[in-house]
Backbone as JSON, one array per atom type, in Angstrom:
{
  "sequence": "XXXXXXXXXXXXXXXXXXXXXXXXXXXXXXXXXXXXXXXXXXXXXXXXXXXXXXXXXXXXXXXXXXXXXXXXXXXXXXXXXXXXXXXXXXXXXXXXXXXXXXXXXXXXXXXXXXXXXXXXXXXXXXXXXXXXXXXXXXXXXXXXXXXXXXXXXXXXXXXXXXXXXXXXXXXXXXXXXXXXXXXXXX",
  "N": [[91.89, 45.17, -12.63], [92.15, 47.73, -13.7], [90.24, 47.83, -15.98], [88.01, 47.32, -13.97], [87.89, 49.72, -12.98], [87.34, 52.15, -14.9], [85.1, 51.32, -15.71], [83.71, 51.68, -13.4], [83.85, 54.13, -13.08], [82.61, 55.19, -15.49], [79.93, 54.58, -15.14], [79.73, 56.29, -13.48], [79.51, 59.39, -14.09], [77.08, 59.11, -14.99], [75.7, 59.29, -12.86], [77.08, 60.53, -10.93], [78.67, 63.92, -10.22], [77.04, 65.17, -12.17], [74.99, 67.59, -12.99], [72.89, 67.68, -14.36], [71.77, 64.72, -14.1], [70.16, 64.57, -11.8], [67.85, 65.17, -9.69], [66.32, 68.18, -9.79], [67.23, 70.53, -7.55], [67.86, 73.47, -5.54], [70.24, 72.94, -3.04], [71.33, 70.63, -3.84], [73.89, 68.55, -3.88], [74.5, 65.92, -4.63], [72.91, 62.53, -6.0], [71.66, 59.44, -5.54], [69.98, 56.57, -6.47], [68.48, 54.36, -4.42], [67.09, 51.79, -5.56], [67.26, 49.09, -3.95], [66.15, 49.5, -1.88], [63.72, 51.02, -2.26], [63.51, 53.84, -2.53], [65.18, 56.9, -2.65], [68.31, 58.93, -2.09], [69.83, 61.66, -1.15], [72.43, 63.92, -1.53], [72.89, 66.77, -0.04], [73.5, 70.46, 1.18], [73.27, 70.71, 3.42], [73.24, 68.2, 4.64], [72.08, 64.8, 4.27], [69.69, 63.78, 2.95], [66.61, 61.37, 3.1], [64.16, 59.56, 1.02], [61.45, 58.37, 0.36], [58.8, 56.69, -1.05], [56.86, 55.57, 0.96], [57.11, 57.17, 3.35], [57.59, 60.15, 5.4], [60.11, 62.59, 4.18], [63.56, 62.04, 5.72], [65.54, 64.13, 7.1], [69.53, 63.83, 7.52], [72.06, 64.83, 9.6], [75.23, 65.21, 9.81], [77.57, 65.23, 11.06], [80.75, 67.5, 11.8], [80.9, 67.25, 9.05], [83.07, 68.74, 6.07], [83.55, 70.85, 3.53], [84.6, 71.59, -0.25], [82.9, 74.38, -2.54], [82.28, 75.8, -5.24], [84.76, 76.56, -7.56], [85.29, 73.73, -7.42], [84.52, 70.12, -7.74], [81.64, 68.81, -6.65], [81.4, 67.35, -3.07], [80.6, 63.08, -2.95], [78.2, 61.14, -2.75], [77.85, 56.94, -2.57], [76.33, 53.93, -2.46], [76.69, 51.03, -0.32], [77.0, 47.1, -0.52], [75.48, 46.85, 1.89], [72.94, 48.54, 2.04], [74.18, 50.65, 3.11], [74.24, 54.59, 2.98], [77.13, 56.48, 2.17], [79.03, 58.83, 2.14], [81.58, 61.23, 0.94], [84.03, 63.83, 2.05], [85.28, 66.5, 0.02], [87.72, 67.25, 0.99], [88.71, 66.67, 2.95], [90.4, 63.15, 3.83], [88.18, 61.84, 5.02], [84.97, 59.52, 5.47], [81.66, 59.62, 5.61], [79.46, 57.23, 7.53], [75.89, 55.9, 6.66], [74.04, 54.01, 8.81], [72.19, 51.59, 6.45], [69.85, 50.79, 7.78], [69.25, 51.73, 10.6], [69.91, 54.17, 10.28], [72.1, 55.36, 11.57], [74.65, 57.69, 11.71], [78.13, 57.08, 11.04], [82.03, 58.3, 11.33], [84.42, 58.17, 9.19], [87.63, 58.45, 9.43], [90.02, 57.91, 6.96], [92.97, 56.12, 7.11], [95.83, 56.88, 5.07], [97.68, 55.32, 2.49], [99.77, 56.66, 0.93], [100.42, 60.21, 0.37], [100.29, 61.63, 2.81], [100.33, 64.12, 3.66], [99.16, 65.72, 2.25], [96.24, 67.21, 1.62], [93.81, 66.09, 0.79], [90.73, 64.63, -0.59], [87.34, 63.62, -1.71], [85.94, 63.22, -4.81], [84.21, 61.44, -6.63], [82.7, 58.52, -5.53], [81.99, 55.11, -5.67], [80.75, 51.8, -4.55], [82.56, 49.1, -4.71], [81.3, 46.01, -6.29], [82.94, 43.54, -7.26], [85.74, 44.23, -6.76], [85.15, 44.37, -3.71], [85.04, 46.8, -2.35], [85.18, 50.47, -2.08], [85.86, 52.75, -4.45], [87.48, 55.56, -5.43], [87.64, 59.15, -6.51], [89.72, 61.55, -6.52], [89.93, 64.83, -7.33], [91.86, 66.96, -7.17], [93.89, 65.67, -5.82], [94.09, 64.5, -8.3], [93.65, 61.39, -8.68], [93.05, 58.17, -8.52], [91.65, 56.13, -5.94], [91.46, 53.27, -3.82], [89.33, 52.04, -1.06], [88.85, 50.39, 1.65], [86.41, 47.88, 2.56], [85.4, 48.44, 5.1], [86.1, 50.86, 5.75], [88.68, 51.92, 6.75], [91.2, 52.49, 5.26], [92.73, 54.0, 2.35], [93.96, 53.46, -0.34], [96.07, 54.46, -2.76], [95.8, 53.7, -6.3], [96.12, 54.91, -8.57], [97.15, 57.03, -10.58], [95.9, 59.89, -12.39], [95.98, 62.57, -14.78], [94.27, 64.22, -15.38], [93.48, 67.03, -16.17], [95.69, 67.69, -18.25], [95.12, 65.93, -20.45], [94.99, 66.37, -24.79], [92.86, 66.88, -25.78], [92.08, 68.79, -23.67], [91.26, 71.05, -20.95], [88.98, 69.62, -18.34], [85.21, 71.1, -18.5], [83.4, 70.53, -16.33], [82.28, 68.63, -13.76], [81.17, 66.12, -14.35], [82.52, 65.59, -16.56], [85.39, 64.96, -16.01], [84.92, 62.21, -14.56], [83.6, 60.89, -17.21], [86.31, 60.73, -18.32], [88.05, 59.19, -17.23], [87.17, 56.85, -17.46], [87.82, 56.75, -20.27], [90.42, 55.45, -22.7], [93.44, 56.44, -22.4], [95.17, 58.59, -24.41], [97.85, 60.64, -24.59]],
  "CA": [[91.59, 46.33, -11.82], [92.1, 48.81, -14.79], [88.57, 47.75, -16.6], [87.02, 47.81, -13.1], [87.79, 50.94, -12.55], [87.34, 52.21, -15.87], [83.53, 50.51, -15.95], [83.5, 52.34, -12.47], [83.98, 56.17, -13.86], [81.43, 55.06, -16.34], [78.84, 54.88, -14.57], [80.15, 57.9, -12.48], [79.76, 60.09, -15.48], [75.97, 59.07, -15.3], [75.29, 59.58, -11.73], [78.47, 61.23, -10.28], [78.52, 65.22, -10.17], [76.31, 65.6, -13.6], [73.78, 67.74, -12.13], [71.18, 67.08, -14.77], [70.47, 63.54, -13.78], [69.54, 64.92, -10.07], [66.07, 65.88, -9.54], [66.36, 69.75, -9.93], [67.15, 70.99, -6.17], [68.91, 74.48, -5.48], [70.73, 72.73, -2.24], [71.19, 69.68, -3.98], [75.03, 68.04, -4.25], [74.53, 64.33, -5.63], [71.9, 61.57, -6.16], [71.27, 58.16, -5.77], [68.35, 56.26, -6.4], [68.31, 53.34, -4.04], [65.75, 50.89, -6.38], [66.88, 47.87, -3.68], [65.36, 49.48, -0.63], [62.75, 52.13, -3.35], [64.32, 55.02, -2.18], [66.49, 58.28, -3.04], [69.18, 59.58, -1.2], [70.4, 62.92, -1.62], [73.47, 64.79, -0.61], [72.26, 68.35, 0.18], [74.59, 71.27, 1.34], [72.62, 70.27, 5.0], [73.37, 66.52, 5.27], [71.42, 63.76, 3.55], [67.82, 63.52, 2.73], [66.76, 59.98, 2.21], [63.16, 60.2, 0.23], [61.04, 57.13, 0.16], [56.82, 56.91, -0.91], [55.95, 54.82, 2.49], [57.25, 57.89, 4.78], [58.37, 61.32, 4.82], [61.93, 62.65, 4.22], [64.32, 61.69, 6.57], [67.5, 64.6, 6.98], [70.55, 63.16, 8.6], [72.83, 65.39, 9.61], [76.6, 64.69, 9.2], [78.84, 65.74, 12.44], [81.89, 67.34, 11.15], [81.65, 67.29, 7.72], [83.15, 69.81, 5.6], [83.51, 70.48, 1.51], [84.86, 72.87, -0.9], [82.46, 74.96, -3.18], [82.79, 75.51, -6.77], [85.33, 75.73, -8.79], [85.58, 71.96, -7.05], [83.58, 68.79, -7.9], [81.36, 68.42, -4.7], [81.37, 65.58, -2.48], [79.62, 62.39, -3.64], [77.72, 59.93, -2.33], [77.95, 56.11, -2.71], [75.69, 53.12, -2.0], [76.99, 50.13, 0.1], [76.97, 46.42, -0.4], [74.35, 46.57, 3.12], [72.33, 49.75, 2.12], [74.17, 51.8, 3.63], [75.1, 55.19, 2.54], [78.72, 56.31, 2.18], [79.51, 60.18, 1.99], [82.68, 62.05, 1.02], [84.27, 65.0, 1.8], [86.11, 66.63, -1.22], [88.26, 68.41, 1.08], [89.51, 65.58, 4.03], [90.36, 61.64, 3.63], [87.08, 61.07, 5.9], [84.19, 59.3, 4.95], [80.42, 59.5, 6.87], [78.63, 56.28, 6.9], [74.86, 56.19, 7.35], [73.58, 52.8, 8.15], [71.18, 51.92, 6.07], [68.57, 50.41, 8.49], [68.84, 52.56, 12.11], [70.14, 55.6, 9.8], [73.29, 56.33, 12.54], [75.58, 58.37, 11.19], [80.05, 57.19, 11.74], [82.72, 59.06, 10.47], [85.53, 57.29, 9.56], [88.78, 58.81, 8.97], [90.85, 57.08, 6.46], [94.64, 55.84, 6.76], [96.29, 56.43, 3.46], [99.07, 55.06, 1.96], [100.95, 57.85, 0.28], [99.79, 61.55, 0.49], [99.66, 61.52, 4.0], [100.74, 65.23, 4.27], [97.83, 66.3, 1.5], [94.29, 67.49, 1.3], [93.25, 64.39, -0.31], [88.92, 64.45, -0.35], [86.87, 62.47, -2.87], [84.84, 64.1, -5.3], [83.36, 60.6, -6.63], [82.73, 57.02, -5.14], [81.06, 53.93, -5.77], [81.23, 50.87, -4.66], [82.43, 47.94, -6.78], [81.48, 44.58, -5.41], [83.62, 43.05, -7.78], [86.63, 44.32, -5.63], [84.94, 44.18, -2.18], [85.89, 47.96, -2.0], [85.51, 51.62, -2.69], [86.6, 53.13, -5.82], [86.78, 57.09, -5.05], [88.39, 59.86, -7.21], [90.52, 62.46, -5.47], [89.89, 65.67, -8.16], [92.78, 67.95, -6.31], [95.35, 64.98, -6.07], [94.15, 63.72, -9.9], [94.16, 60.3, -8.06], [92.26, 56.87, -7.71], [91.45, 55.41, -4.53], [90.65, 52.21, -3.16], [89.3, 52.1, 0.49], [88.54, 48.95, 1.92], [84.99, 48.09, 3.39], [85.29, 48.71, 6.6], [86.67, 52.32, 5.62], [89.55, 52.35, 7.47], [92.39, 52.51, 4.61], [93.0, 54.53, 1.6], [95.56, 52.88, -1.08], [96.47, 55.04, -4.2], [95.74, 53.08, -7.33], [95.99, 55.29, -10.12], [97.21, 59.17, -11.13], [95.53, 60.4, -13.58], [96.34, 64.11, -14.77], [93.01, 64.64, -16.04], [94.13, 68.33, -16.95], [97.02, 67.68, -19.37], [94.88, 65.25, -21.76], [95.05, 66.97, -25.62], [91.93, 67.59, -25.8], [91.89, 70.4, -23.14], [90.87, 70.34, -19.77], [87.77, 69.25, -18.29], [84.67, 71.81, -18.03], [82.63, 70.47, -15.26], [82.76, 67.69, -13.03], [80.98, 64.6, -14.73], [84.09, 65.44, -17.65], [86.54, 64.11, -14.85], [84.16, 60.63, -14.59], [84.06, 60.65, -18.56], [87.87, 60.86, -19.14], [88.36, 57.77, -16.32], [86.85, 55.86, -18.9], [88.34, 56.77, -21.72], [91.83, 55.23, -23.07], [94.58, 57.46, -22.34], [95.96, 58.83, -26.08], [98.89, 61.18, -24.34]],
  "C": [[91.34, 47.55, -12.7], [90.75, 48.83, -15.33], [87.66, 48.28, -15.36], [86.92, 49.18, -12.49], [87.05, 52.29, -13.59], [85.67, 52.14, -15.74], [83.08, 51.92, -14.76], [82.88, 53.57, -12.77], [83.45, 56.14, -15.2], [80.47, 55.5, -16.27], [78.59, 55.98, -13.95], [79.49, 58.75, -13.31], [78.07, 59.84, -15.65], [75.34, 59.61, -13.9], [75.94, 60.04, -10.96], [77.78, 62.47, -10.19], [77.76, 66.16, -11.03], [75.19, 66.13, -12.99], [72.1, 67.61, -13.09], [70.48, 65.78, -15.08], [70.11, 63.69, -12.95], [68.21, 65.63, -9.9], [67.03, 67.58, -9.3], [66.07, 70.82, -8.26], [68.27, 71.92, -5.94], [69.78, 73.85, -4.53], [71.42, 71.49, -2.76], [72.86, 69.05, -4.44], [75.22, 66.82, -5.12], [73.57, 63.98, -5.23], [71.8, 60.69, -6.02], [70.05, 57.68, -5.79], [68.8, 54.81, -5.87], [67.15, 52.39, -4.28], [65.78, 49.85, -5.35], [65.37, 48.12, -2.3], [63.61, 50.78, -0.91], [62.71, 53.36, -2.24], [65.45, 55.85, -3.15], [66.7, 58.83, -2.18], [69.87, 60.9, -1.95], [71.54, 63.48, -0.9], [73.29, 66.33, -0.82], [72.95, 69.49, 1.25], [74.19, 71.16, 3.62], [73.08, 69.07, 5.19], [72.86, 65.98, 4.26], [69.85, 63.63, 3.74], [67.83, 62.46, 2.16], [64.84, 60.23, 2.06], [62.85, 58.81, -0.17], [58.94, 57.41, -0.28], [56.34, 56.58, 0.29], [56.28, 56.13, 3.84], [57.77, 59.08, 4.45], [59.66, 61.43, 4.88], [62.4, 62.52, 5.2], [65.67, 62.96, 6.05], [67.83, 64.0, 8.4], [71.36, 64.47, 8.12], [74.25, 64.82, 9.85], [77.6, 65.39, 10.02], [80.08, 66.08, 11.51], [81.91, 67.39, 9.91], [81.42, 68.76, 6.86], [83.31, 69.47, 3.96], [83.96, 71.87, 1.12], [83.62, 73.38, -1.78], [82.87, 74.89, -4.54], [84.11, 76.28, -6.57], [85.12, 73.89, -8.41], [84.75, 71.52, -7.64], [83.1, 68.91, -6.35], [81.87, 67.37, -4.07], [80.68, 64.44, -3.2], [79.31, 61.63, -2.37], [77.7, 58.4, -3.02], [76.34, 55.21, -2.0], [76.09, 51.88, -1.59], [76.55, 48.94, -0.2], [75.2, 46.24, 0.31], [73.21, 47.67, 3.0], [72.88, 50.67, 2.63], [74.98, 53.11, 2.58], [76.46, 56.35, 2.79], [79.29, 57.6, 1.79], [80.83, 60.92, 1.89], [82.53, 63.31, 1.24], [85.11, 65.3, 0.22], [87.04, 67.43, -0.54], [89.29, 67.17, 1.92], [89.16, 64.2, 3.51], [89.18, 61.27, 4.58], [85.77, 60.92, 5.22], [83.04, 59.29, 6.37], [79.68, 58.29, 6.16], [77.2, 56.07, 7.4], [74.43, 54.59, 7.18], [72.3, 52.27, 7.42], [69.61, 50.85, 6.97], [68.44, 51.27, 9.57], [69.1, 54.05, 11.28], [71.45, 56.02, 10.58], [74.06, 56.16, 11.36], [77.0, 57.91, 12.16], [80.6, 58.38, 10.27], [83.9, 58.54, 10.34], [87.02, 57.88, 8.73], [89.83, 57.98, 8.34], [92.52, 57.18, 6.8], [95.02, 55.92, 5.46], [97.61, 55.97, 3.14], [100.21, 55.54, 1.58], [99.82, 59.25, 0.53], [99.22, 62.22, 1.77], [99.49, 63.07, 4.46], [99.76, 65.93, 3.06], [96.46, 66.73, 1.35], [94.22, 66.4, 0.22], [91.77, 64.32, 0.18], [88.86, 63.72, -1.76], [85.65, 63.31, -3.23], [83.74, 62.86, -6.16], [83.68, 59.16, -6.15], [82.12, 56.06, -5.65], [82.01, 52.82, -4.92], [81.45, 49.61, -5.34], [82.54, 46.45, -5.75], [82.66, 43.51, -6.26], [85.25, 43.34, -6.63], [86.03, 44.13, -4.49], [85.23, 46.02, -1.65], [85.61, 48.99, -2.54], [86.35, 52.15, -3.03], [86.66, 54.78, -5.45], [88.13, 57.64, -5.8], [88.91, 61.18, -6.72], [90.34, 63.71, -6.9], [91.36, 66.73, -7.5], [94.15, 67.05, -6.47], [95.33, 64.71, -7.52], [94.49, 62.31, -9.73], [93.04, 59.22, -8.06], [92.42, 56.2, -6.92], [91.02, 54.19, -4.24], [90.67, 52.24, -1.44], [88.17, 51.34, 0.57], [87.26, 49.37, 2.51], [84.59, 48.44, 4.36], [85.65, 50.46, 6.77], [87.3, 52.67, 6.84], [90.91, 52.59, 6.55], [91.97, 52.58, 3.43], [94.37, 53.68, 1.03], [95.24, 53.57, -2.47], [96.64, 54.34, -5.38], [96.53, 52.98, -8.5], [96.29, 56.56, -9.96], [96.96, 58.67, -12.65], [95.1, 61.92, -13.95], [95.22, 64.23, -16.05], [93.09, 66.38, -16.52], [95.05, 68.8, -17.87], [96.26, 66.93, -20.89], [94.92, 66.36, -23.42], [94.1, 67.07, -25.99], [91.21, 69.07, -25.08], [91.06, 69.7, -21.73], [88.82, 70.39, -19.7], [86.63, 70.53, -17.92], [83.7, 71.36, -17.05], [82.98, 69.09, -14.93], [82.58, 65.97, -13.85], [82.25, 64.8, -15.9], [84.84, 64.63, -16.75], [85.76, 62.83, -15.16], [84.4, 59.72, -15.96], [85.39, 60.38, -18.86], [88.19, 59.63, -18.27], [88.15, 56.99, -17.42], [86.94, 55.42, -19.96], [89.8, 56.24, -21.66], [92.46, 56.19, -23.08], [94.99, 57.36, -23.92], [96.93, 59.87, -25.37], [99.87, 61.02, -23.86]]
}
């Protein structure tokens, strides 16, 4: 679980909160490039713009969902197993799922395990087929998440006090993704 998570906040760190792999958009929160279905999805301070050559943009709007501003890590977006995509808040345990063929928008409020009485949001996700499960990084708790496929349950993995390492804390968000990855030396 440690490697896969690890591998996880690798990749994060390439496509997570780093805003200069994201096409260059003032509104623009996170990126994905969906190569299965040749598409890009965007998370945009409006909802989701999904961005394909065969048709014009598609925004979905996102009932309910809220987010913190900077100082924070934004929200992220994920890409599902089925196409679909998989939206955090960084503020509440709820995730929005868009499916990826009709486009409807759920919202699915997670159960968590511990931290029940916390602002617990997710500032990055993926999913890892290797577990069956999203991986998501709580920046506020300093926490790793797993929440099952069906996104109904949050289970606390991992703390990791990404602000204490001896190197000094992190200056922007993909740092957090980077330091997942790295071997703890403190």
């Amino acid at each position: 679980m440690r490697n896969a998570i690890a591998s996880i906040f690798a990749a994060l760190a390439v496509a997570g909160c780093e805003s200069s792999t994201s096409p260059s958009v003032a509104t623009m929160l996170a990126y994905q490039a969906d190569t299965a279905r040749n598409r890009s999805v965007w998370l945009t301070r409006e909802g989701v713009q999904i961005h394909s050559a065969a048709a014009q943009p598609v925004t979905i709007a996102l009932p309910g969902w809220i987010y913190a501003g900077t100082p924070y890590c934004p929200p992220a977006l994920a890409l599902g197993p089925k196409g679909e995509v998989v939206v955090t808040s960084n503020v509440i345990p709820t995730l929005w799922r868009i499916d990826g063929e009709t486009l409807a928008v759920t919202a699915h409020p997670l159960s968590l395990d511990v931290d029940r009485d916390k602002d617990v949001g997710f500032a990055a996700v993926v999913y890892a087929a290797e577990e069956g499960a999203f991986i998501a990084y709580s920046q506020t708790q300093r926490s790793v998440w797993k929440i099952d496929a069906p996104l109904k349950a949050a289970s606390r993995v991992a703390t990791v006090d990404l602000d204490r390492p001896a190197t000094g804390r992190p200056k922007d968000c993909a740092s957090y993704a980077r330091r997942l990855s790295q071997p703890r030396t403190d």
